[in-house]
C-alpha positions as CSV (number, residue, x, y, z in Angstrom):
1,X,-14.6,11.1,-4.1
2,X,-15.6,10.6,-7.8
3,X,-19.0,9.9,-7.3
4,X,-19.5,8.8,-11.3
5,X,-17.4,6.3,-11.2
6,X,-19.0,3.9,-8.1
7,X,-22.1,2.0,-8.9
8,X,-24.9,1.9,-6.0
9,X,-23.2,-1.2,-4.4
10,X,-19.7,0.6,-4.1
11,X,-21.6,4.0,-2.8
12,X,-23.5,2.3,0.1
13,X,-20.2,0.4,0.7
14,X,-18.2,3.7,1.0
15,X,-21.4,5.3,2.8
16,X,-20.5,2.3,5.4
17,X,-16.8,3.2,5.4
18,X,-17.6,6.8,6.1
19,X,-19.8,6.0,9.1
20,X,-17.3,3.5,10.6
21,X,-14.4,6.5,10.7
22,X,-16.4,9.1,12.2
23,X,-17.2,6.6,15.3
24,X,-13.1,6.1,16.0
25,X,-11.8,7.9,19.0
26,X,-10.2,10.7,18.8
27,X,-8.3,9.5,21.8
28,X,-7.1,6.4,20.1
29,X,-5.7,8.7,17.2
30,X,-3.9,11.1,19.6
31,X,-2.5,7.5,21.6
32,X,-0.9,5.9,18.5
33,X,0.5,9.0,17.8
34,X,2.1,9.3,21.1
35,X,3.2,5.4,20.7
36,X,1.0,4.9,24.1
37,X,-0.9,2.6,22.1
38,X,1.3,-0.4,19.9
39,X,-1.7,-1.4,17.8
40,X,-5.1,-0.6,17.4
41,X,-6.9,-4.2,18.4
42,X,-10.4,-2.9,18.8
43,X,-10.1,-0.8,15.3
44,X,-9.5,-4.1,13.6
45,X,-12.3,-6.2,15.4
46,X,-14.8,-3.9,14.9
47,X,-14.0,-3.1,11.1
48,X,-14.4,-7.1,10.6
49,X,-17.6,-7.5,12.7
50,X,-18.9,-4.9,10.6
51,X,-17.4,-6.7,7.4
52,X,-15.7,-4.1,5.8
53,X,-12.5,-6.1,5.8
54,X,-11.3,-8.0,2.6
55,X,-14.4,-6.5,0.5
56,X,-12.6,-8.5,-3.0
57,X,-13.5,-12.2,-1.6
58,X,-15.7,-14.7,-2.0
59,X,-18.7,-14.6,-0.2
60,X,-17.3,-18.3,1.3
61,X,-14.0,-16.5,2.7
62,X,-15.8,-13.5,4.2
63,X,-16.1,-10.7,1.6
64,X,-18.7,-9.3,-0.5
65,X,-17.3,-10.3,-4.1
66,X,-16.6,-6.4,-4.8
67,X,-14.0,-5.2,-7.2
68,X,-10.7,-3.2,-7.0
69,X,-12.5,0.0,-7.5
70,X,-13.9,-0.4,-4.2
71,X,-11.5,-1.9,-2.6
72,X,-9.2,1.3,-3.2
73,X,-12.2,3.6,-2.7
74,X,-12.4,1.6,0.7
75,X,-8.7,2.3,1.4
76,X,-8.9,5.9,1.1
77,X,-11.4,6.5,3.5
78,X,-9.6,4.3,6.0
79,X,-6.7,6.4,5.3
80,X,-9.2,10.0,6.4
81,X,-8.3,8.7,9.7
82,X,-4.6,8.6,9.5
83,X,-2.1,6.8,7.4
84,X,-1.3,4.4,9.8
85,X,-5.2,3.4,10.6
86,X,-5.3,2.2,6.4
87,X,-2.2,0.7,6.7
88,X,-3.1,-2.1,9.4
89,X,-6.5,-2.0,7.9
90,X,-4.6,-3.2,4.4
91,X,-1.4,-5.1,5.4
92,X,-4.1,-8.0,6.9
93,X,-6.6,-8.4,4.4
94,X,-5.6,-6.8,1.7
95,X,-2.2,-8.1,1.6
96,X,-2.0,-11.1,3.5
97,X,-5.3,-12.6,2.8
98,X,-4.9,-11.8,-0.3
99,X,-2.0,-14.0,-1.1
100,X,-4.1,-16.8,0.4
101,X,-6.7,-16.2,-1.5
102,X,-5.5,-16.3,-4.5
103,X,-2.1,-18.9,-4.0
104,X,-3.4,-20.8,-1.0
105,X,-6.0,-24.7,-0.7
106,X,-9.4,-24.4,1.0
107,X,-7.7,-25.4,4.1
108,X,-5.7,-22.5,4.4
109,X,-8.4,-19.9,3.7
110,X,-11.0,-22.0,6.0
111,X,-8.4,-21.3,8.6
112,X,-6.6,-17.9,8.1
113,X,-8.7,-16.2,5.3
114,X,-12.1,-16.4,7.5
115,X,-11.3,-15.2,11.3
116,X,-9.2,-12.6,10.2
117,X,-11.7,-11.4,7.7
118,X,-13.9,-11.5,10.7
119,X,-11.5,-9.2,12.7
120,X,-10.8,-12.5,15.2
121,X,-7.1,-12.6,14.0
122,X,-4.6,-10.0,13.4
123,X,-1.3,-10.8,10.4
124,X,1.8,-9.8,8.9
125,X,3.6,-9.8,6.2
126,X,7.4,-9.9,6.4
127,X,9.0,-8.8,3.9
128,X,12.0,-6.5,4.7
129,X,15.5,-7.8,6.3
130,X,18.2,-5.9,8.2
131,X,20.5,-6.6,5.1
132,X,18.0,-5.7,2.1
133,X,15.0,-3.5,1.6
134,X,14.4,-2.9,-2.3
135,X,17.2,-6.2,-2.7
136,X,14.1,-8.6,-1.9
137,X,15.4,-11.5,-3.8
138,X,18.6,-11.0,-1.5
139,X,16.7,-12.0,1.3
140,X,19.1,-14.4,4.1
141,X,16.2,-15.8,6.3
142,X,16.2,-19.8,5.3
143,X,13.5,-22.5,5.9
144,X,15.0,-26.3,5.6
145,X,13.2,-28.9,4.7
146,X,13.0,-31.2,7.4
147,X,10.7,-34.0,6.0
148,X,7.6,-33.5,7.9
149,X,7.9,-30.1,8.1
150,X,10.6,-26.9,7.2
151,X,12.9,-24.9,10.4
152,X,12.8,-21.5,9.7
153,X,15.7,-18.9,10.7
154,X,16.1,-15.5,10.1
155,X,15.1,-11.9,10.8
156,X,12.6,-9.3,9.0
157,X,11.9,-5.5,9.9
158,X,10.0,-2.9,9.6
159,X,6.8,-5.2,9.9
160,X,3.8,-3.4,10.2
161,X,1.7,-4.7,12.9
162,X,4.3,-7.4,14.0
163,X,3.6,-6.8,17.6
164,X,0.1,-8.2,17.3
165,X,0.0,-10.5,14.8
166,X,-1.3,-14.0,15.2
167,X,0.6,-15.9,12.0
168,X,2.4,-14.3,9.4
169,X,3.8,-14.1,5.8
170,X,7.2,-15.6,5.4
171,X,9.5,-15.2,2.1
172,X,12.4,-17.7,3.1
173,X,15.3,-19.1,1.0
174,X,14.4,-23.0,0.3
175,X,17.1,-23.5,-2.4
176,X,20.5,-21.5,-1.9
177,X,21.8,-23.2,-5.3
178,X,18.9,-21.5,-7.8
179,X,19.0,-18.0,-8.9
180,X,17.6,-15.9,-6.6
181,X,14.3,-15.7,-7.3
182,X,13.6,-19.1,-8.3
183,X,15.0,-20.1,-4.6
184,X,12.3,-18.5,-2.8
185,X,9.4,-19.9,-0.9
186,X,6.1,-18.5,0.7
187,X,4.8,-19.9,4.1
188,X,2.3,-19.1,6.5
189,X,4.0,-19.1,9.9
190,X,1.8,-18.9,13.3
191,X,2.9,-17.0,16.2
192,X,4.4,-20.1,18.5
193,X,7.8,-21.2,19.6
194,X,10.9,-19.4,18.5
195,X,8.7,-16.5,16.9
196,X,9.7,-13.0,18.6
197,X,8.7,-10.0,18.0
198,X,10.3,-6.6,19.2
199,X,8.9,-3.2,18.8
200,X,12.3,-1.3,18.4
201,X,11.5,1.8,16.3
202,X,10.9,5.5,17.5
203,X,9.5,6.2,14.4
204,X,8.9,9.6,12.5
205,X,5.3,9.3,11.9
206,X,2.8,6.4,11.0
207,X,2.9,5.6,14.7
208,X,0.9,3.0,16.6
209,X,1.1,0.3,13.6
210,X,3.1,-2.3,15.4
211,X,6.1,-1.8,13.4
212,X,8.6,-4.8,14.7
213,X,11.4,-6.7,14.1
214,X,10.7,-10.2,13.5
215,X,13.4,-13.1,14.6
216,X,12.8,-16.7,13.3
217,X,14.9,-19.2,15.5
218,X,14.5,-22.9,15.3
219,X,10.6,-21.9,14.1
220,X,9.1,-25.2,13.0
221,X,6.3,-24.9,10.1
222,X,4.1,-27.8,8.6
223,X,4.3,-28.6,4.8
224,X,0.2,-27.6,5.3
225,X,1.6,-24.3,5.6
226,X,3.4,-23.4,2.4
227,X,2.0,-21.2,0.5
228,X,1.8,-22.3,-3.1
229,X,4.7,-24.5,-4.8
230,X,8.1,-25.4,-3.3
231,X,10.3,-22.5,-4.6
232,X,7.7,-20.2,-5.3
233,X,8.1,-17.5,-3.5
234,X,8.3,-15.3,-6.6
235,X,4.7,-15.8,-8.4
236,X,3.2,-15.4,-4.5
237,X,5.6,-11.9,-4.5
238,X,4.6,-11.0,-7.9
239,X,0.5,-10.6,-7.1
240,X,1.5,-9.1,-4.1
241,X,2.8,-6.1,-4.9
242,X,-0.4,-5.1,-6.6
243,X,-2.3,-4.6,-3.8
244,X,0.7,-3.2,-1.9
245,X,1.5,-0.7,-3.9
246,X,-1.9,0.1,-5.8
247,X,-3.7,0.1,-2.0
248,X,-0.5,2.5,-0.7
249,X,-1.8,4.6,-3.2
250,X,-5.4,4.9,-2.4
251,X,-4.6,5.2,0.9
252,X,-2.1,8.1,0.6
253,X,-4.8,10.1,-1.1
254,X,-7.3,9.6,2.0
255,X,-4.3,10.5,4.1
256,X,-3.8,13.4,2.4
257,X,-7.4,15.0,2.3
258,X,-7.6,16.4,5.8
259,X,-4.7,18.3,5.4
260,X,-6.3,20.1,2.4
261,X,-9.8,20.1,4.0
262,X,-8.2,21.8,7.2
263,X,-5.8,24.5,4.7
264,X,-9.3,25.6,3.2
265,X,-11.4,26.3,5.9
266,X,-8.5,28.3,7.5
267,X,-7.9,30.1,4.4
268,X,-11.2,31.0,4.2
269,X,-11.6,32.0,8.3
270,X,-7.7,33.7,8.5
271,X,-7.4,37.5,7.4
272,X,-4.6,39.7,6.8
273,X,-4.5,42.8,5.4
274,X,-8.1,43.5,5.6
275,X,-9.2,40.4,4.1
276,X,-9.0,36.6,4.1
277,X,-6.0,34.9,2.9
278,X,-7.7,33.0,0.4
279,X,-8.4,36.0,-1.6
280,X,-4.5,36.5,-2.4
281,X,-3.1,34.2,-5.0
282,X,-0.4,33.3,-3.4
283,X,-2.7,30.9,-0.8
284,X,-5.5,30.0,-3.6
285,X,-3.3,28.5,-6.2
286,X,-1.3,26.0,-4.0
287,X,-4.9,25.4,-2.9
288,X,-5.9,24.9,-6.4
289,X,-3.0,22.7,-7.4
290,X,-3.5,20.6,-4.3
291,X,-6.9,20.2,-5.4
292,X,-5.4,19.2,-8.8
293,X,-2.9,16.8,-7.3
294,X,-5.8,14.7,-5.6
295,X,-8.2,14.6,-8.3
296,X,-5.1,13.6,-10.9
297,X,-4.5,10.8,-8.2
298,X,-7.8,9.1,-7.9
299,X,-8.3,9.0,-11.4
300,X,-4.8,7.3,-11.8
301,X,-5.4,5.2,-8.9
302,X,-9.2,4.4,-10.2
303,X,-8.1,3.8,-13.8
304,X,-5.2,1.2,-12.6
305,X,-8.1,-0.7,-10.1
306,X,-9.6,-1.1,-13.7
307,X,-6.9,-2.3,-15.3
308,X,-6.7,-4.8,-12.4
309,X,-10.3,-5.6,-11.8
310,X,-10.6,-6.4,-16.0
311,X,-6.8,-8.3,-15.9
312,X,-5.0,-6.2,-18.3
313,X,-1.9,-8.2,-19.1
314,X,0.4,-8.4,-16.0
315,X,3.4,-6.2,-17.8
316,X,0.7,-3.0,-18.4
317,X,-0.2,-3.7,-14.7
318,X,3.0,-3.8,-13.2
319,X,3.7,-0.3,-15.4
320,X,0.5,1.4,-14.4
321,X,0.7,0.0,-10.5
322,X,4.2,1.5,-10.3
323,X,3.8,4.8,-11.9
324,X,0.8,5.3,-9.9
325,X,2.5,3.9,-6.7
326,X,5.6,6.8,-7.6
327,X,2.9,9.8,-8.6
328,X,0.0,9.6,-6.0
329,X,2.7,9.4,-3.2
330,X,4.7,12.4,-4.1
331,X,2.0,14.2,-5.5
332,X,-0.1,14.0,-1.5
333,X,3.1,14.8,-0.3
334,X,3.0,17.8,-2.2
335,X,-0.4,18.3,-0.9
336,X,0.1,18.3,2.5
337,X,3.1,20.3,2.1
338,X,0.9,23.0,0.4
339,X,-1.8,22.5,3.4
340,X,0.9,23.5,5.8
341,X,3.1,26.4,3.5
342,X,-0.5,28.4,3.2
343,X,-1.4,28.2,7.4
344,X,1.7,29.5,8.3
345,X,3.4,29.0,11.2
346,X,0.3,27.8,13.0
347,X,0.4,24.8,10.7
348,X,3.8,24.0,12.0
349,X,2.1,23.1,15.5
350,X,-0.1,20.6,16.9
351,X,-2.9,23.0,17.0
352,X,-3.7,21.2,14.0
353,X,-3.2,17.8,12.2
354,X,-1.3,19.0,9.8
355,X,2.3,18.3,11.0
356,X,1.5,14.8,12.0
357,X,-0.1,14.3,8.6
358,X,3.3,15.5,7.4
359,X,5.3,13.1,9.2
360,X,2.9,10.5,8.2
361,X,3.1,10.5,4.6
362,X,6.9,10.6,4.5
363,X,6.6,7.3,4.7
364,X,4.8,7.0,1.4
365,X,7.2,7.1,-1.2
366,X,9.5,4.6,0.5
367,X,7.6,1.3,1.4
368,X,6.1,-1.1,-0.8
369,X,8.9,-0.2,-3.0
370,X,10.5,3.5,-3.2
371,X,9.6,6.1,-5.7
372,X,13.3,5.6,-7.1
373,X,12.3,1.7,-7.4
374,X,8.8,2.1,-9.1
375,X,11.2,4.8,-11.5
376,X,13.2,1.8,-12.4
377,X,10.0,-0.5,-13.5
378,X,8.4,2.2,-15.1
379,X,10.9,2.3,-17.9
380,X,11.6,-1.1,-18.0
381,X,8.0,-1.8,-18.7
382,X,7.4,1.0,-20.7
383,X,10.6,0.5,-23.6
384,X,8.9,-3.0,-23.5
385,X,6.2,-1.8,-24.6
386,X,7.2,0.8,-27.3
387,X,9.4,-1.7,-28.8
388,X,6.6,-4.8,-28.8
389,X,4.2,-2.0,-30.2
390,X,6.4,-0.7,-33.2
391,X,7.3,-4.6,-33.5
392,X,4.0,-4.9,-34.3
393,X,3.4,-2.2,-36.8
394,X,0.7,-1.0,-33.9
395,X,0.9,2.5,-34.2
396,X,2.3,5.4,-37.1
397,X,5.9,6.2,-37.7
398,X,5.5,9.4,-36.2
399,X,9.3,9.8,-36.6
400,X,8.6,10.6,-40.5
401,X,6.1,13.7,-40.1
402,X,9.1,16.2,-39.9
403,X,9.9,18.1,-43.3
404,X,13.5,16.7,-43.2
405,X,12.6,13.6,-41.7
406,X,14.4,11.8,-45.2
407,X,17.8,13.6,-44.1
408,X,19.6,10.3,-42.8
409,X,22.7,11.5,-42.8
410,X,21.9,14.0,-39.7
411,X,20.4,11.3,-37.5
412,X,23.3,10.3,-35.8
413,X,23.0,7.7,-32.9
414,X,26.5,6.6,-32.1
């Protein structure tokens, strides 16, 4: 953790986090694992009766007014415990609650924000369809507006901690004429009639989560419970994958440490050839890197909290969330790939956490939007940029410090 960047609030509020994970059960870690336990309930209601749940809020909703900074410093140690643990700890209040907070009335916080800040309810977001995972403005499930209130029908996958939930976060189609993602709306839908949920995967890794399907037949939703204008779905969407994809990044990183904690202390306890392992180079440097990879991580994961936290214009952020999204992933993938290379064999085996690390973070660099999607962004946002900055006569023509930088006739573009 980088100490020098937290304030004395955000250090007694990690110090909190910290004391919370070393009081979860082993047991319950091994029984997620082993899918013998759907979702961890009792994780949840403890973490809000201690208040560490949606740390960014008002005071009024539940939270303790902190900043992105510790609400990403708060996501990686969740994550120490496993990736799946941070991931139900995020998807309800850091997600879901989120979109309330900041697009939702008084009445909608009083009565979703609160008790699930408190650990008392458990949410969803629901996102991905049979038909379309990175094609979200494909989406087919529909909500008809009815007069009174909108009939939702459809389906959504993958959706963590769908098993439990107790209302959820529905992106529906509310105009079919309108470009797609101008025909988009945002409701909050409560667990009732014509709501089912199915637990269907056998999953890699990331166990334990409540990953479901989620079928919407007939569902009937009040006009209380849409989330922010008729047909806009899209500005709810767009301040939602900040903390999806910035908070998958924090929590990767916490994910990720064990692995190298565990690689080091065996490298330093193994011997071969009269001496221990970390002494050759060929276990100390992938050691090193690892070492590298995390610290390279938090800083880009701590400097984009900033950039949120001090609202840097939304194009920067959507550049810096997606390149830090792409990099922390695969870079604590690497990581943890390194843990296991150096311990051999033995690392291969659940003698250690290692392997189930592995299998966890697989699942990093594909949701909240794959490494090949945050690629896409990247550029997009970043030949904005140059172009609006040499628009702008912003920076020097570096192009004309070359000796033959005159010679026109050797620039050749087409």
């Amino acid at each position: 953790m980088f100490d020098h960047v937290l304030d004395d609030a955000q250090k007694r509020f990690r110090d909190e986090i910290r004391d919370y994970v070393k009081t979860v059960p082993r047991q319950l870690i091994l029984d997620m694992d082993a899918d013998r336990v759907d979702f961890p309930r009792e994780f949840l209601r403890e973490a809000g009766r201690r208040n560490l749940l949606g740390c960014r809020y008002s005071k009024r909703w539940g939270g303790r007014e902190l900043d992105w900074v510790s609400s990403a410093m708060a996501m990686e140690e969740i994550g120490v415990l496993g990736y799946m643990f941070a991931c139900v700890f995020g998807v309800g209040a850091e997600l879901v609650c989120d979109a309330i907070v900041r697009h939702g009335n008084d009445e909608q916080r009083d009565k979703y924000v609160k008790p699930l800040v408190r650990g008392e309810l458990f949410a969803a977001e629901c996102l991905t369809e049979p038909r379309g995972g990175s094609d979200f403005f494909g989406t087919s499930t529909v909500a008809e507006d009815r007069g009174d209130h909108f009939v939702i029908n459809g389906q959504k996958r993958f959706i963590v901690g769908g098993t439990a939930a107790d209302y959820f976060l529905v992106y529906a189609r509310t105009d079919p004429n309108a470009e797609p993602h101008k025909g988009i709306s945002c409701f909050i839908v409560d667990r009732a009639e014509g709501v089912e949920t199915k637990y269907l995967y056998g999953l890699m890794g990331c166990r334990g989560g409540g990953a479901s399907r989620v079928v919407f037949r007939d569902v009937k939703v009040p006009k209380a419970n849409l989330l922010g204008r008729l047909h806009g779905g899209y500005d709810v969407f767009n301040t939602m994958m900040i903390p999806e994809r910035l908070g998958t990044a924090a929590m990767t990183i916490g994910a990720a440490r064990p692995a190298l904690e565990i690689a080091t202390q065996y490298t330093t306890k193994r011997k071969a050839f009269g001496q221990t392992i970390k002494s050759y180079q060929g276990v100390s440097f992938p050691i090193a890197e690892s070492a590298m990879l995390l610290d390279a991580s938090r800083a880009m994961v701590h400097a984009t909290a900033l950039a949120v936290d001090r609202k840097v214009a939304q194009n920067r952020v959507r550049r810096l969330v997606s390149e830090t999204k792409k990099f922390v992933t695969e870079s604590c993938q690497k990581v943890v790939d390194h843990s296991m290379q150096v311990m051999g064999g033995i690392g291969y085996t659940n003698v250690f956490p290692i392997e189930r690390i592995h299998r966890d973070l697989r699942l990093a660099s594909i949701w909240t939007g794959t490494s090949e999607v945050m690629s896409v962004i990247t550029a997009s946002e970043w030949y904005r940029e140059s172009k609006e900055a040499r628009a702008a006569n912003l920076t020097r023509d570096m192009e004309l410090d070359a000796a033959e930088a005159g010679a026109v006739e050797e620039k050749v573009y087409e």
